[in-house]
VOGUMAR-576613 format. One record per atom (N, C-alpha, C): residue number from 0; atom name; x, y, z. Coordinates in steps of 0.1 Angstrom, whole numbers, always signed. Last residue first. Layout:
<pts>
<NUM; CA; <X; Y; Z>> ...
</pts>
This chain:
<pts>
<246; N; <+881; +522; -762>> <246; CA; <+880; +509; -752>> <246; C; <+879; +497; -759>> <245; N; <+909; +540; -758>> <245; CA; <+906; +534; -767>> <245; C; <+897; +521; -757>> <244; N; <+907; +574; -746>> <244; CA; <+913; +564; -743>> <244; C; <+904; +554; -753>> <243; N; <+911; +605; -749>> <243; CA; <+913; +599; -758>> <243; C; <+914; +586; -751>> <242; N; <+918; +636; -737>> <242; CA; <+917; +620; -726>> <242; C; <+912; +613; -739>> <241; N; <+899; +658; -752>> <241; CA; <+905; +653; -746>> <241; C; <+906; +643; -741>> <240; N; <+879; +688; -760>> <240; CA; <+878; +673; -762>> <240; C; <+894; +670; -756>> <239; N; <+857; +714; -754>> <239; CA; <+870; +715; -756>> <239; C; <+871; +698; -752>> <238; N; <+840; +744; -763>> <238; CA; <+838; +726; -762>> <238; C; <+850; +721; -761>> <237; N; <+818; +770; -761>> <237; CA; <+831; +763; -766>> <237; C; <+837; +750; -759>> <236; N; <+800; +791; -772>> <236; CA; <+796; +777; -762>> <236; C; <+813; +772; -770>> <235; N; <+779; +819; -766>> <235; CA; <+793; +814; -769>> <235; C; <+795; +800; -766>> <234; N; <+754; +838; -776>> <234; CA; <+759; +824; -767>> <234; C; <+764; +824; -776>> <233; N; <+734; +859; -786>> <233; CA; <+746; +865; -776>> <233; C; <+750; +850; -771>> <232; N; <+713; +850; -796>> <232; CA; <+710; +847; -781>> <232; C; <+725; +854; -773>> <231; N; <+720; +857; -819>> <231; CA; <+708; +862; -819>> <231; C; <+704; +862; -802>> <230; N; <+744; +843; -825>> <230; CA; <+744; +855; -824>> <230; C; <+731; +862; -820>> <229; N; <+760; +817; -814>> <229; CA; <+748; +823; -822>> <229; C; <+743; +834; -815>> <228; N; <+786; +796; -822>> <228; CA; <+784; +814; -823>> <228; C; <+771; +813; -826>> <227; N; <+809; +776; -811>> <227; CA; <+796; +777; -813>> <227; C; <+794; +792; -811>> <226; N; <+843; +759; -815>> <226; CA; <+832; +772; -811>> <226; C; <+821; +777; -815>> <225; N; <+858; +731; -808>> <225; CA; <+844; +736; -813>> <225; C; <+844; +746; -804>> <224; N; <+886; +711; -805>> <224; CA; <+881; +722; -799>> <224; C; <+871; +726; -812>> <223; N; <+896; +684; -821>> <223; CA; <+899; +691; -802>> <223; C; <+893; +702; -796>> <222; N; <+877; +660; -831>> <222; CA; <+874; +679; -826>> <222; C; <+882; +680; -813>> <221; N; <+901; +636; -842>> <221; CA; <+893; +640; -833>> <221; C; <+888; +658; -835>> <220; N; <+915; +612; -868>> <220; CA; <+916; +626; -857>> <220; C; <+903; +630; -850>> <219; N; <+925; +581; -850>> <219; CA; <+915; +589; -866>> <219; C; <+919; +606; -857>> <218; N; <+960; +567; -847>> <218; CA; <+946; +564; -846>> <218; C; <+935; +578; -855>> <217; N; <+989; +571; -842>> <217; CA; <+981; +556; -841>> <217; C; <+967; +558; -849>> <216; N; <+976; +595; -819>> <216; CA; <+987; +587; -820>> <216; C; <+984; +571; -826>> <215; N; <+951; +617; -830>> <215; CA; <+953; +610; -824>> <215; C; <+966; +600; -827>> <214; N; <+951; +654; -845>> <214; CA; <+951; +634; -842>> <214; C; <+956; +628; -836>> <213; N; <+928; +677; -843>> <213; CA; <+936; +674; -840>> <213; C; <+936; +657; -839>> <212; N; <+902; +701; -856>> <212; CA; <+907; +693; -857>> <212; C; <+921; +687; -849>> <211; N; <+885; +727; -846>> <211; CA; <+894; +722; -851>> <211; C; <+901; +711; -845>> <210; N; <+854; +737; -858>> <210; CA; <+861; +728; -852>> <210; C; <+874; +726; -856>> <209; N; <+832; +766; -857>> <209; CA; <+848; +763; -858>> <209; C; <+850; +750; -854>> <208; N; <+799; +776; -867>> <208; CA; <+808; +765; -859>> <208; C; <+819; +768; -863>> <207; N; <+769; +800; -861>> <207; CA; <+784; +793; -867>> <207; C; <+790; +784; -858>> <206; N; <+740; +807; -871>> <206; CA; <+745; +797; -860>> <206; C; <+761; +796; -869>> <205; N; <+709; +834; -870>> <205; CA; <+726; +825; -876>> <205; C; <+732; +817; -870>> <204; N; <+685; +838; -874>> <204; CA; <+688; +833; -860>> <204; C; <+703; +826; -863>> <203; N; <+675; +848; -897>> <203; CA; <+682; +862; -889>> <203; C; <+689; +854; -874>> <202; N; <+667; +824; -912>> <202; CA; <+677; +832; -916>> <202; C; <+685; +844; -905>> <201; N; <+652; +806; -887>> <201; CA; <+652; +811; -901>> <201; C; <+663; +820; -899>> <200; N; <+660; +779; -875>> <200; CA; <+645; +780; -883>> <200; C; <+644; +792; -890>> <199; N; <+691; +784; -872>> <199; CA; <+679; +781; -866>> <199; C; <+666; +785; -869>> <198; N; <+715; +787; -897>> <198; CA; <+708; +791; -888>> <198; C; <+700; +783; -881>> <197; N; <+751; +783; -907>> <197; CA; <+740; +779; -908>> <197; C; <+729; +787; -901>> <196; N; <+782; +777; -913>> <196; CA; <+775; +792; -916>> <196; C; <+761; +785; -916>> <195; N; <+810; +762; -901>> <195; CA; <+798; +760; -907>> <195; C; <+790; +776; -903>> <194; N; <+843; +748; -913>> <194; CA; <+832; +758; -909>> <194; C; <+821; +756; -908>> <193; N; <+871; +724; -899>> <193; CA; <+853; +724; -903>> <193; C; <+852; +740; -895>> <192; N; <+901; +714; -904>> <192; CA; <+890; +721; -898>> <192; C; <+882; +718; -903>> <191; N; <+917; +690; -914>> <191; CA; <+925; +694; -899>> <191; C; <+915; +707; -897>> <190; N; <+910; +657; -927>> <190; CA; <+906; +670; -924>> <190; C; <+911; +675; -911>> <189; N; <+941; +639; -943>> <189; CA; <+932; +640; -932>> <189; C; <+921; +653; -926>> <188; N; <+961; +635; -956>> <188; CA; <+951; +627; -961>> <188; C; <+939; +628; -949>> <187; N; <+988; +644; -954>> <187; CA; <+983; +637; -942>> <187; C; <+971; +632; -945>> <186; N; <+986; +663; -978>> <186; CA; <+997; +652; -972>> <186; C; <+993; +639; -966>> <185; N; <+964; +677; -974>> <185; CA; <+964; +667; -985>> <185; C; <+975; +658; -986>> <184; N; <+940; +681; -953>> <184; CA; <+953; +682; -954>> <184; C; <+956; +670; -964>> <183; N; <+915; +702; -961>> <183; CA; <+916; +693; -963>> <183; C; <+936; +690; -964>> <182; N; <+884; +719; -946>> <182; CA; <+900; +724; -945>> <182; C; <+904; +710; -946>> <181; N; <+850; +724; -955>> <181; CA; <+862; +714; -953>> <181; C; <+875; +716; -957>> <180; N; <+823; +746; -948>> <180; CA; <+838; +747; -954>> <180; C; <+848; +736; -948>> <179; N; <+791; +747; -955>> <179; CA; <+801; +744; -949>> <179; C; <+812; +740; -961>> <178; N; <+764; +768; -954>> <178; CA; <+776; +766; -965>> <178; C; <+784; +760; -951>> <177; N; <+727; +778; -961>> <177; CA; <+735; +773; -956>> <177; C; <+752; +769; -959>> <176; N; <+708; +781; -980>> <176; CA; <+717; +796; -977>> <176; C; <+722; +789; -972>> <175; N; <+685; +751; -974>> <175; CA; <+688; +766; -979>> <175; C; <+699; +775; -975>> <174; N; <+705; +731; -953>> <174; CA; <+688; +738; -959>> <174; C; <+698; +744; -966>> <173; N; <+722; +714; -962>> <173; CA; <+715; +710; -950>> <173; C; <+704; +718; -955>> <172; N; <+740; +727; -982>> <172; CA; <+741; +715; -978>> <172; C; <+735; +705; -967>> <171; N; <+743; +752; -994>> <171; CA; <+729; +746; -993>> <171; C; <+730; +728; -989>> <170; N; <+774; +747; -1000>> <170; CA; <+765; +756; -1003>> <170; C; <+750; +745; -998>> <169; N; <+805; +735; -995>> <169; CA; <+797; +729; -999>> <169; C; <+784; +740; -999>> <168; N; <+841; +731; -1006>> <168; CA; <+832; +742; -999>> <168; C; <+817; +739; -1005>> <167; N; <+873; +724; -991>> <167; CA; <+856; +720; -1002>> <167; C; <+846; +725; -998>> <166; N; <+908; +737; -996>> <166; CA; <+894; +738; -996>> <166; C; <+883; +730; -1001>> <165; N; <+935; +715; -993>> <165; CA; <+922; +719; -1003>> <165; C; <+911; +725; -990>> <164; N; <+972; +722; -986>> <164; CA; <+954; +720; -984>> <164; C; <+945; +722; -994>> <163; N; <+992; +725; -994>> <163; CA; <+998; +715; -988>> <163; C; <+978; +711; -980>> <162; N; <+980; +755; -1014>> <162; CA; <+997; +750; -1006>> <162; C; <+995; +742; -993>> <161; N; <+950; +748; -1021>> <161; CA; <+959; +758; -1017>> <161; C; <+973; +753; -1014>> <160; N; <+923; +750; -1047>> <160; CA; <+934; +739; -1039>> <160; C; <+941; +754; -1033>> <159; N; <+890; +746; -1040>> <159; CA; <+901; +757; -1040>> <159; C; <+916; +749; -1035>> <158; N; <+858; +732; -1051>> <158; CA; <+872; +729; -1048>> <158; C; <+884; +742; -1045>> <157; N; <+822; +733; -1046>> <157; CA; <+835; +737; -1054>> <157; C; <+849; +731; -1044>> <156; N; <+787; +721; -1052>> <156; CA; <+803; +721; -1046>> <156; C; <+808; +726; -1051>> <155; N; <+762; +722; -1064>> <155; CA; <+769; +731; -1049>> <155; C; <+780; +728; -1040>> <154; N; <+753; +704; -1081>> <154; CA; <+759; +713; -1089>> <154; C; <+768; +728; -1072>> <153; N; <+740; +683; -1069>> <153; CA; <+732; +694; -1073>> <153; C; <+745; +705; -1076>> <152; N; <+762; +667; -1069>> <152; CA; <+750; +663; -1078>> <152; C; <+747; +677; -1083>> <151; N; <+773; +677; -1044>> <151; CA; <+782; +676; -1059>> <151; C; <+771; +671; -1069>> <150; N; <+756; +675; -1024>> <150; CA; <+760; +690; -1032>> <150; C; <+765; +689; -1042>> <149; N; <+754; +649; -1026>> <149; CA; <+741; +655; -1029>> <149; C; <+748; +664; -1032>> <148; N; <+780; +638; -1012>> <148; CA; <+777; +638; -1028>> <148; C; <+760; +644; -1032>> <147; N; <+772; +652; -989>> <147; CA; <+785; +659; -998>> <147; C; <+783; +655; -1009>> <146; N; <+755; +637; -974>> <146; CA; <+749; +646; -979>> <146; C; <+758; +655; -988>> <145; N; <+772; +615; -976>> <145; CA; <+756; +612; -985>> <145; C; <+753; +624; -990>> <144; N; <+787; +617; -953>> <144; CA; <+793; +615; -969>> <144; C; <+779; +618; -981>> <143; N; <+786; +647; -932>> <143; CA; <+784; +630; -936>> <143; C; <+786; +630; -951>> <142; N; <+811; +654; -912>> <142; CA; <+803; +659; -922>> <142; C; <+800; +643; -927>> <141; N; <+799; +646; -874>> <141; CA; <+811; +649; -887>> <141; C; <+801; +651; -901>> <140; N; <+789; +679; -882>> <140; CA; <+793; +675; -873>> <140; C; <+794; +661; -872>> <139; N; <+761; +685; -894>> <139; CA; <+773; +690; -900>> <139; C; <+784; +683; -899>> <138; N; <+740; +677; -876>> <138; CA; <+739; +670; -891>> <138; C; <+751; +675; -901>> <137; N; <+746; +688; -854>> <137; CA; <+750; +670; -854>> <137; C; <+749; +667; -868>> <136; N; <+737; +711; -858>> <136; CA; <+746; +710; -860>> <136; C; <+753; +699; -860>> <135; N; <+707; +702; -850>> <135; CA; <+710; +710; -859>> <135; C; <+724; +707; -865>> <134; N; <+711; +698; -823>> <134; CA; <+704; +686; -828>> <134; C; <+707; +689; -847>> <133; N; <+722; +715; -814>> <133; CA; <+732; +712; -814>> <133; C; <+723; +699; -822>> <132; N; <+702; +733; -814>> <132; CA; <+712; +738; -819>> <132; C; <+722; +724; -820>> <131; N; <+680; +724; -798>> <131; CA; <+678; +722; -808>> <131; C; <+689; +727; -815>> <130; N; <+696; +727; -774>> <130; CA; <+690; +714; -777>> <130; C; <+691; +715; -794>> <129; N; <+699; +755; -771>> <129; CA; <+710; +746; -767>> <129; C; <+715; +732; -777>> <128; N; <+671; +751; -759>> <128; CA; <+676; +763; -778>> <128; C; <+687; +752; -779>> <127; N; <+670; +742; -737>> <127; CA; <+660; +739; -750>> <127; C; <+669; +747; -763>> <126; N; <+689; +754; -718>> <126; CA; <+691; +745; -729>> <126; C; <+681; +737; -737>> <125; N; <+673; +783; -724>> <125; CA; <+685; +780; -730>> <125; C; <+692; +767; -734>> <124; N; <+650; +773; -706>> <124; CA; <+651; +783; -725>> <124; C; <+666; +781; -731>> <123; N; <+662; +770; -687>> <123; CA; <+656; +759; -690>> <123; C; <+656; +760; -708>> <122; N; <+677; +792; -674>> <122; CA; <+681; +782; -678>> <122; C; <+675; +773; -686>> <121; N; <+653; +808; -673>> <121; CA; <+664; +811; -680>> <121; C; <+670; +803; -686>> <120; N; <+644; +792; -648>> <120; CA; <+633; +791; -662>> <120; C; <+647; +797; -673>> <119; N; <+659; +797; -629>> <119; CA; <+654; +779; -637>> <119; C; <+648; +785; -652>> <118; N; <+656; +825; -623>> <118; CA; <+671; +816; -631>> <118; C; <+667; +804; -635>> <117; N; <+630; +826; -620>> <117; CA; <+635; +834; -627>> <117; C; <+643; +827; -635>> <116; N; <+635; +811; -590>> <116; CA; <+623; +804; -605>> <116; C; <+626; +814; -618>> <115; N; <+651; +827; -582>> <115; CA; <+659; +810; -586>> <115; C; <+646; +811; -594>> <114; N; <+636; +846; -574>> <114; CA; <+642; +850; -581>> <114; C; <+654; +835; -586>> <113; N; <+615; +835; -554>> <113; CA; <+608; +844; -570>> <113; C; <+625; +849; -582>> <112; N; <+628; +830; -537>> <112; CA; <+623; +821; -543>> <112; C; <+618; +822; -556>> <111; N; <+662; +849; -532>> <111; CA; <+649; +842; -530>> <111; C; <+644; +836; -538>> <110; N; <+692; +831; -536>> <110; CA; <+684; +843; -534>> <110; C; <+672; +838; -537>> <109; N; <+714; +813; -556>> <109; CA; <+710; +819; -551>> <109; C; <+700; +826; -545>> <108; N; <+714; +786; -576>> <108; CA; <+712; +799; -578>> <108; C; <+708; +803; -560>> <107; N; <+732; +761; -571>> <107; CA; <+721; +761; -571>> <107; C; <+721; +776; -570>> <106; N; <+766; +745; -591>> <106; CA; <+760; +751; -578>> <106; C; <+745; +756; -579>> <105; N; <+767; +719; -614>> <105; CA; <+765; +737; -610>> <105; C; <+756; +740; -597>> <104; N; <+781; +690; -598>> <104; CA; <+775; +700; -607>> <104; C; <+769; +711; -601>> <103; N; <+818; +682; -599>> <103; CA; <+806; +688; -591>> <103; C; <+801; +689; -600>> <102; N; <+823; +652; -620>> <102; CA; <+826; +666; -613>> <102; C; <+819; +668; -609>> <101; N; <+805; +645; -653>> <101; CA; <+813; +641; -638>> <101; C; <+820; +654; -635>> <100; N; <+780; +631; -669>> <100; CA; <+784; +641; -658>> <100; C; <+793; +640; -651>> <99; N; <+780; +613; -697>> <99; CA; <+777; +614; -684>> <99; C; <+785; +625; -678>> <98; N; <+765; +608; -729>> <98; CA; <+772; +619; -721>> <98; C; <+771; +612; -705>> <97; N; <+767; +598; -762>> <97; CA; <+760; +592; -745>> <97; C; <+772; +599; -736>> <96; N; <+762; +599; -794>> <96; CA; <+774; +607; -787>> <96; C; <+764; +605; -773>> <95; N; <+749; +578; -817>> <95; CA; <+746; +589; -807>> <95; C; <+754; +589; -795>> <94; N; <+744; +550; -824>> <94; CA; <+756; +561; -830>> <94; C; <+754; +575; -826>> <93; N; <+733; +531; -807>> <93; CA; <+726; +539; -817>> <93; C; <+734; +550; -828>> <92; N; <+751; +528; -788>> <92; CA; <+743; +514; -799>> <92; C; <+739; +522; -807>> <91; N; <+769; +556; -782>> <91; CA; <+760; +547; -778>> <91; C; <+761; +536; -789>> <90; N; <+800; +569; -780>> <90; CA; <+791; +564; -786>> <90; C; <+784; +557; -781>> <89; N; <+811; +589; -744>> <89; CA; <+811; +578; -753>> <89; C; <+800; +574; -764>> <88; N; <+822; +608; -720>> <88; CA; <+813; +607; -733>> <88; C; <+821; +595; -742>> <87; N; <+822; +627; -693>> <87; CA; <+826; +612; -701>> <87; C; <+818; +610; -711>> <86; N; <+819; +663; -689>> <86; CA; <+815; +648; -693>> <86; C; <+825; +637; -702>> <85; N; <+821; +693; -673>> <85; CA; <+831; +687; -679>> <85; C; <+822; +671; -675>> <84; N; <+814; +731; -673>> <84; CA; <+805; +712; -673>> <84; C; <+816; +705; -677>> <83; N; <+821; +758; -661>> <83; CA; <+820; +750; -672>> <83; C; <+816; +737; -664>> <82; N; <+796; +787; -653>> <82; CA; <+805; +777; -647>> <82; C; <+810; +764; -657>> <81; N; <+797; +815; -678>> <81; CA; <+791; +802; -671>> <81; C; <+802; +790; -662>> <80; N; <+806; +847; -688>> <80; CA; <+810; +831; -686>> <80; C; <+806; +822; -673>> <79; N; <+789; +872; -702>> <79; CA; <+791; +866; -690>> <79; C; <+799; +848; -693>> <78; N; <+781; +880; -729>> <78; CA; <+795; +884; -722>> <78; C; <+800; +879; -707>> <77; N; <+758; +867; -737>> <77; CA; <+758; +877; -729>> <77; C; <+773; +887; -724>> <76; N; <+773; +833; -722>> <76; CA; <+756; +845; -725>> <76; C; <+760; +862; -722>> <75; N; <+794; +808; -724>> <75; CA; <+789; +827; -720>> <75; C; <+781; +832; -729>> <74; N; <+802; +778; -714>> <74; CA; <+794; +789; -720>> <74; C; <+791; +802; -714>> <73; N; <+822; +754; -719>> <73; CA; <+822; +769; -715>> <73; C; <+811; +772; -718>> <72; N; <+822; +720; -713>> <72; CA; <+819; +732; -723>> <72; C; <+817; +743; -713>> <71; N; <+847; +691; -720>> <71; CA; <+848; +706; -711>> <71; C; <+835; +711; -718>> <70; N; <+851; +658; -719>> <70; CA; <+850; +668; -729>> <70; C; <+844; +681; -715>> <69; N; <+869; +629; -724>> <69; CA; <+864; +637; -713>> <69; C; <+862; +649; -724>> <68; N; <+856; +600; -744>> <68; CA; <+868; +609; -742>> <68; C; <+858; +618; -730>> <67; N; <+866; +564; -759>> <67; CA; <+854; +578; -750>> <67; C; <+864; +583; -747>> <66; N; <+862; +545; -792>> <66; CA; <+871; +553; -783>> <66; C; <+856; +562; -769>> <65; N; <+853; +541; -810>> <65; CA; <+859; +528; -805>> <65; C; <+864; +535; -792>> <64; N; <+842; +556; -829>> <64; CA; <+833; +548; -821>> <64; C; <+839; +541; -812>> <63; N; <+862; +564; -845>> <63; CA; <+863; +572; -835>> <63; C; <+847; +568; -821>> <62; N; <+860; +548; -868>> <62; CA; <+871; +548; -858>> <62; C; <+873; +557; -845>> <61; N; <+840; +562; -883>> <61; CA; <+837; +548; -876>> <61; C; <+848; +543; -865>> <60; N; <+845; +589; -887>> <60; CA; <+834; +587; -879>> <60; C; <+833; +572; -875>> <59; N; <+871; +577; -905>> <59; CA; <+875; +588; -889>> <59; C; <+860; +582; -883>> <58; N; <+857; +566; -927>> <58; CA; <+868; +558; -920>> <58; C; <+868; +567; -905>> <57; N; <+847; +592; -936>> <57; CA; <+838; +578; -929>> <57; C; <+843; +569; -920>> <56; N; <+865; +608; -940>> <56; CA; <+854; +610; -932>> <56; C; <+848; +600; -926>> <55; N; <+878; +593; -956>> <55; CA; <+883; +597; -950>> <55; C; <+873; +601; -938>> <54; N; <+855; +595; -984>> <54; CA; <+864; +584; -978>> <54; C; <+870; +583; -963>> <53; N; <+856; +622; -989>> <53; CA; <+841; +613; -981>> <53; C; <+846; +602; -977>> <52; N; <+877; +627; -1000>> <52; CA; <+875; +631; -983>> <52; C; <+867; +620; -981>> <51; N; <+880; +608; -1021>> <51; CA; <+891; +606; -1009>> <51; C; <+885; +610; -1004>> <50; N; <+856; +618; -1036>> <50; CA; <+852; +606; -1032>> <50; C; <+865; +601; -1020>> <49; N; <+869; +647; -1041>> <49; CA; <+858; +646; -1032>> <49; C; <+855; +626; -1028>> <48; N; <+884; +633; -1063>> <48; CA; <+890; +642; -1051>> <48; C; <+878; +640; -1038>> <47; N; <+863; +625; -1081>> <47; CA; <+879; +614; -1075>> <47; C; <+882; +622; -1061>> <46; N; <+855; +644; -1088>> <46; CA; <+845; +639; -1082>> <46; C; <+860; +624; -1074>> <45; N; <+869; +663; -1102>> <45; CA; <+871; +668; -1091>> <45; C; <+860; +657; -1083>> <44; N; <+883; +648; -1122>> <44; CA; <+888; +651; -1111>> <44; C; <+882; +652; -1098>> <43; N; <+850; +645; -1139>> <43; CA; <+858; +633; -1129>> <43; C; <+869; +633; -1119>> <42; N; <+825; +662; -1139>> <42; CA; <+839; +664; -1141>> <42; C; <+846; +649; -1128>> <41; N; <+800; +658; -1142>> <41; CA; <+806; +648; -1142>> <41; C; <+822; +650; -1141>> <40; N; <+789; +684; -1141>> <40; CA; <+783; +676; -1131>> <40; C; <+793; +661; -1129>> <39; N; <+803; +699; -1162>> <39; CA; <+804; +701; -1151>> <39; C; <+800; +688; -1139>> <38; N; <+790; +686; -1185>> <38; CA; <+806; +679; -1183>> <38; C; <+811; +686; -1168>> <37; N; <+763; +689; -1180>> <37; CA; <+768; +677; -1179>> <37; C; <+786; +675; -1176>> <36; N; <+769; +715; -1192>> <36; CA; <+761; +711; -1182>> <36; C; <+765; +696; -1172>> <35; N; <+773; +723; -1216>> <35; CA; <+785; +727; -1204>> <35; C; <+782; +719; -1193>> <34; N; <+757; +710; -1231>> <34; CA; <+770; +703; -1235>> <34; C; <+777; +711; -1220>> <33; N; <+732; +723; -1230>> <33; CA; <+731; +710; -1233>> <33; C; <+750; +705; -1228>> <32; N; <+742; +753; -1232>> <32; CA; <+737; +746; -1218>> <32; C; <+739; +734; -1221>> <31; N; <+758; +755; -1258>> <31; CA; <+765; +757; -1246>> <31; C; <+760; +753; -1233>> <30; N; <+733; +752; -1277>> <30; CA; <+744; +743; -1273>> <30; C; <+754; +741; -1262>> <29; N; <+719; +774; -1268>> <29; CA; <+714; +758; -1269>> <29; C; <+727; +748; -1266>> <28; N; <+738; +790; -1278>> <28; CA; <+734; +792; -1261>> <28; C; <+727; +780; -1255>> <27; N; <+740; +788; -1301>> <27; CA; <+749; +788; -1298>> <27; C; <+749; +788; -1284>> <26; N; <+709; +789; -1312>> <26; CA; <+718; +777; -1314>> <26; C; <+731; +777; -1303>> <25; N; <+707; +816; -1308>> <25; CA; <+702; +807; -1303>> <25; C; <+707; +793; -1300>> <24; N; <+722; +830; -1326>> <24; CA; <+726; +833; -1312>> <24; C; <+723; +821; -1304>> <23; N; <+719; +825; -1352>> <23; CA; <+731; +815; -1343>> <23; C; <+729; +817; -1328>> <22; N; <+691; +833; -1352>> <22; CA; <+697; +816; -1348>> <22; C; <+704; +814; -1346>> <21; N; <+697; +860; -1358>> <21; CA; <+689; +858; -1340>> <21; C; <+695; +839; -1339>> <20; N; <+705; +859; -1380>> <20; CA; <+715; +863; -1366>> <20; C; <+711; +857; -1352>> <19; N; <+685; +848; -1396>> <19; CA; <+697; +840; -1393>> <19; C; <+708; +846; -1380>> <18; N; <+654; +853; -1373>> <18; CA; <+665; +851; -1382>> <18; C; <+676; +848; -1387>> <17; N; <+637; +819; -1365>> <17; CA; <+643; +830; -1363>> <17; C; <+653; +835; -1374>> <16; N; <+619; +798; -1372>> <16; CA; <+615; +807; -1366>> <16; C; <+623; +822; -1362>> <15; N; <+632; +775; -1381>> <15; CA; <+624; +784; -1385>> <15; C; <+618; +794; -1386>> <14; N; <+656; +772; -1370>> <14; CA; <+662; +774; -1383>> <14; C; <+644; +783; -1386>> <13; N; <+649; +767; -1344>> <13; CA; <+652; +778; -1345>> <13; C; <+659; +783; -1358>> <12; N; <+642; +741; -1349>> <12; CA; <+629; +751; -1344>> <12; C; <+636; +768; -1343>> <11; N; <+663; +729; -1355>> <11; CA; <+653; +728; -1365>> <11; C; <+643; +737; -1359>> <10; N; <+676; +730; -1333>> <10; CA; <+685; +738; -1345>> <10; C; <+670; +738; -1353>> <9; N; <+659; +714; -1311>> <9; CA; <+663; +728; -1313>> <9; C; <+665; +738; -1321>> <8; N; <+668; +688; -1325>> <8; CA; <+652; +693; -1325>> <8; C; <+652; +709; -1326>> <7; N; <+695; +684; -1324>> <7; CA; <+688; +685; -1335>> <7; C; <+673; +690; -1337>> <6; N; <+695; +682; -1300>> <6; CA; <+700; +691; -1304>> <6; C; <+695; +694; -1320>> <5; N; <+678; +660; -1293>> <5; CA; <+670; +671; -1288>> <5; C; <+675; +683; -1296>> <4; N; <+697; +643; -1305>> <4; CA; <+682; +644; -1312>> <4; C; <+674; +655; -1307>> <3; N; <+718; +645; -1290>> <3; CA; <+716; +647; -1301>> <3; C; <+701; +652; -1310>> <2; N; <+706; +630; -1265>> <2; CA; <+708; +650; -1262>> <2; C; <+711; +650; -1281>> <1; N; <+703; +608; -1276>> <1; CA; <+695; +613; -1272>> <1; C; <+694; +629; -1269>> <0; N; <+729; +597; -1278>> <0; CA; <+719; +598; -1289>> <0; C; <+707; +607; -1286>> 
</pts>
């Protein structure tokens, strides 16, 4: 009753003020926002569809509390490859991923004194960025459900079905310009990738992600493998997950 009476307010301010051409135009573009608007925002398929992933998502991020796994990371600066790190990792009480160290750790820089304070400090910048990158991409990483029905609110979801997958492709889903892409297997009822196109405090510091997906016997699927791209620092960081044991 209410979008009525507005619609009615409209036709009456443009019965007086304009000519008869100029009012249908009017009328006719009145009408089209008032009425296209809404039946977008509430389109019921596509909010049924979206309410299975976020379903799915939640179920995986709570079932995968139950578990710790060994995880690898590579990293190359630069075109150089870093010694890799390999951690036991498990959910904390807090739902925060608790890393420990195992294996040697990285051998001690070399060569004189002025030139290890060189490499510490190198080091130190990087995993400060490191830090804030990955503090960044924990908010993609699994994708959380709250912030997927915000894009569907705000009108920044779309759907692309494909042969035996959906695309969901979310826009401005963390900041600004930002877009992540959900690879949806629609058989198996399970996400088998994650894109993500984001930055670091502003636009020219880009940050991408690859996860792909792989599952577990029995159990939710897991990131078997994350590639981290930011291009601004020339770092590669690739993550590689495994040993799955249920505790």
């Amino acid at each position: 009753m209410i979008r009525s009476h507005n619609l009615l307010n409209h036709r009456s301010f443009a019965t007086t003020c304009f000519s008869p051409i100029t009012r249908r135009w009017v009328l006719g573009v009145t009408s089209a926002v008032l009425l296209s608007a809404p039946a977008i925002a509430q389109n019921p398929e596509l909010q049924q569809k979206l309410a299975g992933v976020k379903a799915v998502a939640a179920e995986n991020k709570q079932q995968l509390r139950q578990y710790e796994w060994t995880e690898t990371i590579q990293l190359t600066l630069k075109g150089d490859a870093k010694p890799p790190t390999t951690n036991l990792c498990r959910y904390g009480p807090d739902g925060q991923v608790q890393k420990t160290l195992i294996g040697a750790p990285p051998a001690e820089p070399s060569g004189g004194r002025m030139k290890q304070k060189i490499i510490a400090k190198k080091k130190a910048e990087i995993k400060a960025y490191m830090d804030q990158v990955k503090g960044l991409l924990s908010i993609y990483v699994p994708p959380d459900p709250q912030r997927m029905e915000q894009a569907y609110q705000a009108g920044k979801f779309s759907l692309t079905p494909m042969p035996g997958v959906m695309k969901l492709v979310f826009n401005d889903y963390a900041q600004p310009g930002d877009k992540m892409i959900i690879t949806f297997d629609t058989a198996a009822k399970k996400i088998i990738s994650l894109d993500v196109n984001t930055y670091l405090d502003e636009e020219k510091h880009a940050v991408t992600l690859h996860v792909q997906m792989a599952g577990l016997p029995n159990g939710p699927n897991y990131p078997k493998q994350t590639v981290l791209n930011a291009t601004a620092k020339q770092l590669v960081v690739t993550t590689t997950n495994f040993n799955y044991q249920k505790l």
